[in-house]
C-alpha positions in Angstrom: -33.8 14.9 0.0 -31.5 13.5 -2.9 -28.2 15.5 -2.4 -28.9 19.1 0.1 -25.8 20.2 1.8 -27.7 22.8 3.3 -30.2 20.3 5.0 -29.2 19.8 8.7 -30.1 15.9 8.4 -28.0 15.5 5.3 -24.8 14.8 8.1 -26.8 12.9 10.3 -25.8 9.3 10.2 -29.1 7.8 11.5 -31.1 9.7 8.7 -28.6 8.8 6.0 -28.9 5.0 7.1 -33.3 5.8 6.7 -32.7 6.5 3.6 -30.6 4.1 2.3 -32.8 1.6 3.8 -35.7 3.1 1.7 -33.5 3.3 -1.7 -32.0 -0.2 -0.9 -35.7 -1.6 -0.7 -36.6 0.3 -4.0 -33.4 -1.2 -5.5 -34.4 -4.6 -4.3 -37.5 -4.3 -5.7 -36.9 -3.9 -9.3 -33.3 -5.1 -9.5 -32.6 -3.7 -13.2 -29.0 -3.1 -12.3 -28.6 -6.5 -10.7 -25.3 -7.1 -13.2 -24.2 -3.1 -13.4 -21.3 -3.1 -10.9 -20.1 -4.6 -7.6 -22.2 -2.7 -5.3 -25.4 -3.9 -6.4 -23.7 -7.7 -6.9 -23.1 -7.5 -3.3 -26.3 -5.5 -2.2 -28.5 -7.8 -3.5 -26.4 -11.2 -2.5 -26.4 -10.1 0.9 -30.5 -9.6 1.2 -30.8 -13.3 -0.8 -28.5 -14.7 1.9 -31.0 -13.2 4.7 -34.1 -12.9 3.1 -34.8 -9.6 4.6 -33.7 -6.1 4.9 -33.8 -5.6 8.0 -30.9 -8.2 8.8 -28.3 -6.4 6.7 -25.4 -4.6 9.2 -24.2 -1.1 8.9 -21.2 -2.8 7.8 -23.3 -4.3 5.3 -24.3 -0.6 3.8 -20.9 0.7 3.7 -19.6 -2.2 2.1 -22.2 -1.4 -1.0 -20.8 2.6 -0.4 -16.7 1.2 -0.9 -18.0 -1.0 -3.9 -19.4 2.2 -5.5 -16.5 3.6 -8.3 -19.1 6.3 -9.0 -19.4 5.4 -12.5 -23.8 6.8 -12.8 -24.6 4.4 -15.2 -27.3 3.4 -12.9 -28.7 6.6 -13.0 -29.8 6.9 -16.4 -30.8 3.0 -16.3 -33.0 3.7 -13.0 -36.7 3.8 -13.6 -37.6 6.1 -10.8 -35.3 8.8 -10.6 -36.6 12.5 -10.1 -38.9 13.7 -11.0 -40.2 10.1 -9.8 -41.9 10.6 -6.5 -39.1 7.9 -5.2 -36.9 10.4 -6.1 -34.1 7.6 -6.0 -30.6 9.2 -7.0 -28.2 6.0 -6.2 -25.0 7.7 -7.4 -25.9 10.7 -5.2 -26.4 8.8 -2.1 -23.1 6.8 -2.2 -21.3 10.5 -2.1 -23.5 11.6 0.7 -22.8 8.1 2.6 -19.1 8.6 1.6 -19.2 12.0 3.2 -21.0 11.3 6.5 -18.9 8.4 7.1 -15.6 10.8 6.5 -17.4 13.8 8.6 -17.8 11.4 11.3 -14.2 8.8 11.1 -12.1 11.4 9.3 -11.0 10.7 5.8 -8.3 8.2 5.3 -4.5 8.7 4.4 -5.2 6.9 1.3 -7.7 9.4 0.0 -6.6 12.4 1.7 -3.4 12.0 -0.6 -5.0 10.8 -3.5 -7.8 13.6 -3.5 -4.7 16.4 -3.6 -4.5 16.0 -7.4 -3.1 19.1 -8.1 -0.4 18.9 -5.4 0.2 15.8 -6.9 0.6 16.7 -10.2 3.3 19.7 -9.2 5.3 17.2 -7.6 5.5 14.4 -10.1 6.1 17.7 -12.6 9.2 19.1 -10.4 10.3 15.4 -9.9 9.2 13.7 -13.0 12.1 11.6 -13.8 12.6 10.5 -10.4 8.5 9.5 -9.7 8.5 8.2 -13.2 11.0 5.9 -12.2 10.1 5.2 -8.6 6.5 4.1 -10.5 8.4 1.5 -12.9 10.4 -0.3 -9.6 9.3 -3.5 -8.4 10.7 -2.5 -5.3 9.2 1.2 -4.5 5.7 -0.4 -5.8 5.9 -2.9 -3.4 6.7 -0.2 -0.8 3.9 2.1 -2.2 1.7 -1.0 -2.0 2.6 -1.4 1.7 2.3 2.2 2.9 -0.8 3.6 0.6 -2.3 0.7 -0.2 -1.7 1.3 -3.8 -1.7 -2.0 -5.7 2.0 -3.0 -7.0 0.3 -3.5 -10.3 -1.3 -1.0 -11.5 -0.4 0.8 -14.3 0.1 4.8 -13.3 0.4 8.1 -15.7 3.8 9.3 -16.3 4.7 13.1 -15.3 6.1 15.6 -17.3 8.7 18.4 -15.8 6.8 20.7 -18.5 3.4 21.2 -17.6 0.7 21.7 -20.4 -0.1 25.0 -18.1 3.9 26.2 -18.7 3.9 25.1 -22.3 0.8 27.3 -23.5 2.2 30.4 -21.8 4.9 30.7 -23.6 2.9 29.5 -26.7 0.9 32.2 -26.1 3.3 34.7 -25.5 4.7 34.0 -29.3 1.6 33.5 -31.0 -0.6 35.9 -29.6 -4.4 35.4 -29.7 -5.8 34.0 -33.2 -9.2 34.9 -34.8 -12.5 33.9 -33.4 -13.7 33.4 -36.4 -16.0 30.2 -35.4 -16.5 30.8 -31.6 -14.1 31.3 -28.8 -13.6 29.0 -25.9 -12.0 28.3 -22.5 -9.9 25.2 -22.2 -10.2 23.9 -18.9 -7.7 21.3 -19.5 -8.1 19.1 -16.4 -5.0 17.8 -14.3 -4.6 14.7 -16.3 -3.4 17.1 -19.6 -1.4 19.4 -17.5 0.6 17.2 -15.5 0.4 13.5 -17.5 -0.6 14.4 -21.0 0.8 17.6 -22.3 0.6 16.7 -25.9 -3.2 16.0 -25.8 -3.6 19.7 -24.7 -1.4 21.0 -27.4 -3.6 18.7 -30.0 -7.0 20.2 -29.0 -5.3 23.4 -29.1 -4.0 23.0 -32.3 -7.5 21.2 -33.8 -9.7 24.0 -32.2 -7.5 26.9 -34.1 -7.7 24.7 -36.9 -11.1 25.4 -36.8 -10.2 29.1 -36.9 -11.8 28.9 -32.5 -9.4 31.4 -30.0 -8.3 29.5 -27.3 -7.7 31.2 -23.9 -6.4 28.9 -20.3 -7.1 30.7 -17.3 -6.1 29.9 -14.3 -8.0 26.8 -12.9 -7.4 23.7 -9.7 -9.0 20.2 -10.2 -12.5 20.2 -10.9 -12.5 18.5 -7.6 -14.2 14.8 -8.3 -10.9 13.0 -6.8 -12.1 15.1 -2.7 -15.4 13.3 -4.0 -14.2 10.0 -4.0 -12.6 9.8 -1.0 -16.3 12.0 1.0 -14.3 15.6 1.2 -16.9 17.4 0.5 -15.5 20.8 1.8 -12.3 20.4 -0.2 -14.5 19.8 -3.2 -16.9 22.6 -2.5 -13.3 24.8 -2.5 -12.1 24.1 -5.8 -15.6 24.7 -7.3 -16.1 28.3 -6.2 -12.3 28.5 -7.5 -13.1 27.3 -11.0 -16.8 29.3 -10.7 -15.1 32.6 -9.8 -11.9 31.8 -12.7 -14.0 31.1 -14.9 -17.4 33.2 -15.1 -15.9 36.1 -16.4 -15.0 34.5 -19.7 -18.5 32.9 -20.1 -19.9 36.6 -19.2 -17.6 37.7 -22.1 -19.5 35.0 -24.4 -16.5 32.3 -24.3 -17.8 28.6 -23.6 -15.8 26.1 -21.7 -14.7 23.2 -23.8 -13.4 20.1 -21.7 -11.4 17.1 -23.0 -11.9 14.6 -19.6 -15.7 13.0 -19.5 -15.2 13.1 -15.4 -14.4 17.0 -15.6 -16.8 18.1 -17.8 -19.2 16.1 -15.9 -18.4 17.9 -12.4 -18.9 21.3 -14.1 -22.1 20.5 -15.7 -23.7 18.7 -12.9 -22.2 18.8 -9.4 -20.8 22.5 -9.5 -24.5 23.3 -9.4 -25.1 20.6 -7.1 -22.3 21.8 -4.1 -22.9 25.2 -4.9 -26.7 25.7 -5.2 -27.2 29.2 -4.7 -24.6 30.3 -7.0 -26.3 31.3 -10.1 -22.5 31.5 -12.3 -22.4 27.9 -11.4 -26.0 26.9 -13.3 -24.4 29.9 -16.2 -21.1 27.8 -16.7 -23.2 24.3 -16.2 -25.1 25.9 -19.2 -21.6 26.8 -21.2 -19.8 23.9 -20.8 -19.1 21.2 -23.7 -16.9 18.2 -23.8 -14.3 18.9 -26.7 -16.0 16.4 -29.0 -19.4 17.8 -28.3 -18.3 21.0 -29.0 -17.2 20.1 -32.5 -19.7 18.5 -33.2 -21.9 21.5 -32.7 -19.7 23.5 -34.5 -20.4 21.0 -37.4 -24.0 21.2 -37.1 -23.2 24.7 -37.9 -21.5 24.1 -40.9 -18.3 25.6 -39.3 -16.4 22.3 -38.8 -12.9 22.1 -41.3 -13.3 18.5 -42.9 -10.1 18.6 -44.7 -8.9 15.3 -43.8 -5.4 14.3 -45.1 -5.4 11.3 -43.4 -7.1 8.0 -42.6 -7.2 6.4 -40.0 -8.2 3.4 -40.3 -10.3 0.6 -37.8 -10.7 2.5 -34.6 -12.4 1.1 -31.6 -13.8 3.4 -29.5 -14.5 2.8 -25.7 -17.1 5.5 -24.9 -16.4 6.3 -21.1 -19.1 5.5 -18.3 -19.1 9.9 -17.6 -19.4 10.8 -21.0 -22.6 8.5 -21.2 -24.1 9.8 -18.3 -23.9 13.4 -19.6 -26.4 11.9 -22.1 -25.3 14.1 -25.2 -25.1 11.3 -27.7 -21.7 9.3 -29.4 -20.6 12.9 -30.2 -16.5 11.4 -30.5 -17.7 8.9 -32.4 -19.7 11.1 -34.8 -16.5 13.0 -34.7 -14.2 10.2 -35.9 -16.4 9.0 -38.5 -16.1 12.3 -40.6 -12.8 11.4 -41.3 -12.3 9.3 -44.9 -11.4 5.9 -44.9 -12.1 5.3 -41.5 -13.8 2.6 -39.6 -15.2 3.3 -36.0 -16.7 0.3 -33.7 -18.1 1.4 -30.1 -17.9 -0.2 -27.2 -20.1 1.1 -24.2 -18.9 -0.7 -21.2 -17.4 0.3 -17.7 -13.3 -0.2 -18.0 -12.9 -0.3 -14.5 -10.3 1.7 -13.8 -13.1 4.6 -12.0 -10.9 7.5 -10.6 -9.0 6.0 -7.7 -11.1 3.0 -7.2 -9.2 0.8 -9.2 -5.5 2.2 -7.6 -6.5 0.8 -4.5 -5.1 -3.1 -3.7 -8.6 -4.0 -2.5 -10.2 -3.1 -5.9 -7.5 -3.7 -8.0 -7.9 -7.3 -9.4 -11.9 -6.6 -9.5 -11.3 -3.3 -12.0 -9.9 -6.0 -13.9 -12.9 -8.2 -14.6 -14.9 -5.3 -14.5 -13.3 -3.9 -17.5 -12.7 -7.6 -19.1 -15.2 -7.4 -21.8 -13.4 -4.4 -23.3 -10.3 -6.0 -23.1 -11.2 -9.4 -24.8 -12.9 -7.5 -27.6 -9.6 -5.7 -28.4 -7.2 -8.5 -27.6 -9.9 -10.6 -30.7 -8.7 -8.1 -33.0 -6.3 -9.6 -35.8 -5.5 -5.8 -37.3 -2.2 -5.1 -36.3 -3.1 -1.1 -37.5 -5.6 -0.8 -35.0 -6.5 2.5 -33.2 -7.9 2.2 -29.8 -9.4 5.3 -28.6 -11.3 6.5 -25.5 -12.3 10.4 -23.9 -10.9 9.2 -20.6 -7.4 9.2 -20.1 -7.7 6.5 -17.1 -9.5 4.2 -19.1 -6.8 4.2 -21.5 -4.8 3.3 -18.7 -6.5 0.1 -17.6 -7.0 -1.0 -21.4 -3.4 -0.5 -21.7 -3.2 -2.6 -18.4 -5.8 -5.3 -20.0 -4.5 -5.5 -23.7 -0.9 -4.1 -24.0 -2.4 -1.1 -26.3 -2.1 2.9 -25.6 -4.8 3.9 -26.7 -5.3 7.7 -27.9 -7.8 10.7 -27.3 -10.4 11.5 -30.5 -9.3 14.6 -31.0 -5.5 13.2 -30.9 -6.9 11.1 -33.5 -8.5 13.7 -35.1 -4.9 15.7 -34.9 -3.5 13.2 -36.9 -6.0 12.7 -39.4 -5.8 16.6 -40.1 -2.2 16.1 -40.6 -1.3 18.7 -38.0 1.2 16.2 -36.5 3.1 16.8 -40.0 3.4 20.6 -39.1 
């Protein structure tokens, strides 16, 4: 069993801990992700200090669980996942060990608050300058720090009293629906747009009717990774049938789903089908869905693409973001960005660290850090005062903005730009 709500044993504690056992011994086995992340530094430590297996605590095994930021790159590195007879899916059994340990202890305060991203989001939108201002005090992180656990130092997205979601109604209401010329496509535009990054929605709006694509945003909740994190599987399970039933009606109609956050798209293309496993709309909207980039990219591969570029942009370094790789599609933003004249792209494929909430919390904090270090220092060697940092994931931007002092921008805000649609 890698990941079956429906199995009976899949909440029973004493059958989770068999099979860690037996995943742990693979792991210790082969050790090709010895280096990958913290959870397999400390597994593997922690069996050299004891030479044996058997001697490692249940405290032990959920210590390798809280180390896990759920990034997947071990997935795709792994040797024996399925159809491997080991059938070893390590990303899948840190959720299932996240969730029997909140089934059975309850889910922290900590992640019950942080896993309401939408609630969130509405608040910080209905209170924006006051949160955005609470977020910059010394003294109400400190407090923050003290009551959520919520390290003083980290770097969080500012809110914006219009929502994304409130913006494109009344764009829509003035501009009416334009041509579908080149396709037609839902943009789920994930919580980070709507409540944090407005003007990244209104870019990928503006580059995919650019591209002569109609644009529609129904109504959508969280795709539901940040329930994940913290083992709320239920609440997950919730927003999924909500997206599911918003959404399947479009994709029926012959609209795909273009999504702009790697994490997002990844939840709709790979757990939706996964906590929903009898729902056949969930495998038909796995089967629509695109990140933005891939979805212009395909549209260029049909020779559909607009490449009039006013506009170069000069050295870019692009982080490509640890869910965008796991989706295995390719460098599809950086294929993007190097269409553009005059324009130089270099990739960088490492973890930033910053992994949902993980690196929020106080414990984690200062390790995000070195985990995303090497991105950093490549940046911070950079003598082009021009330069463009770029990544897919909004969070990572945060935590190189932590790291090197830079904002860094979405591709297709750089694509925005290089079209000349900013000058409009």
């Amino acid at each position: 069993m890698v990941f079956d709500l429906k199995d009976p044993k899949f909440w029973d504690e004493e059958a989770l801990f068999k099979e860690m056992y037996r995943i742990f011994d693979i792991c210790n086995g082969c050790r090709l992700c010895y280096n990958l992340c913290p959870s397999f530094e400390f597994l593997f430590k922690k069996i050299d200090e004891t030479d044996n297996l058997d001697d490692l605590t249940k405290q032990d095994y959920y210590k390798v669980v809280e180390l896990c930021y759920d990034c997947k790159l071990c997935f795709p590195k792994c040797p024996y996942t399925p159809p491997h007879h080991y059938e070893l899916d390590f990303p899948r059994l840190m959720l299932r060990a996240k969730a029997v340990k909140a089934k059975k202890e309850g889910i922290p305060l900590r992640d019950k608050i942080l896993g309401q991203a939408d609630l969130i989001g509405k608040l910080g939108s209905k209170f924006s300058g006051l949160i955005n201002l609470a977020n910059r005090l010394k003294i109400s992180r400190v407090l923050m720090e003290k009551t959520l656990g919520i390290h003083r130092e980290r770097n969080l997205p500012e809110y914006h009293s219009e929502t994304f979601e409130k913006w494109f109604k009344k764009y829509a209401k003035q501009n009416g629906k334009k041509e579908a010329k080149n396709g037609k496509v839902v943009l789920f535009y994930t919580c980070t747009v709507n409540y944090n990054e407005p003007e990244l929605g209104k870019a990928i709006l503006k580059v995919l009717e650019h591209n002569e694509v109609e644009v529609i945003v129904p109504e959508q909740k969280c795709c539901g990774m940040p329930f994940l994190d913290g083992g709320d599987i239920d609440s997950a399970v919730k927003n999924a049938k909500f997206n599911v039933n918003s959404l399947i009606r479009y994709v029926k109609q012959g609209y795909d789903i273009v999504i702009p956050a790697p994490t997002c798209s990844y939840m709709l293309k790979q757990e939706y089908t996964m906590l929903l496993p009898d729902d056949e709309d969930a495998k038909l909207i796995a089967q629509h869905t695109y990140d933005v980039s891939e979805y212009l990219m395909k549209l260029h591969r049909e020779g559909k693409l607009k490449t009039d570029f006013k506009n170069p942009q000069g050295k870019i370094i692009y982080h490509l973001p640890c869910h965008l790789k796991a989706q295995n599609i390719g460098y599809k933003s950086r294929d993007l960005l190097e269409l553009i004249p005059g324009t130089e792209v270099e990739m960088i494929q490492r973890c930033s660290g910053h992994d949902g909430t993980w690196s929020m919390k106080k414990e984690f904090f200062e390790m995000s850090l070195k985990v995303g270090k090497p991105i950093f220092d490549k940046i911070n060697q950079s003598d082009d005062t021009q330069l463009v940092v770029s990544s897919d994931c909004t969070l990572a931007q945060l935590q190189i903005q932590k790291g090197t002092g830079k904002k860094g921008l979405h591709p297709i805000q750089i694509l925005y730009n290089a079209y000349g649609l900013n000058e409009k």
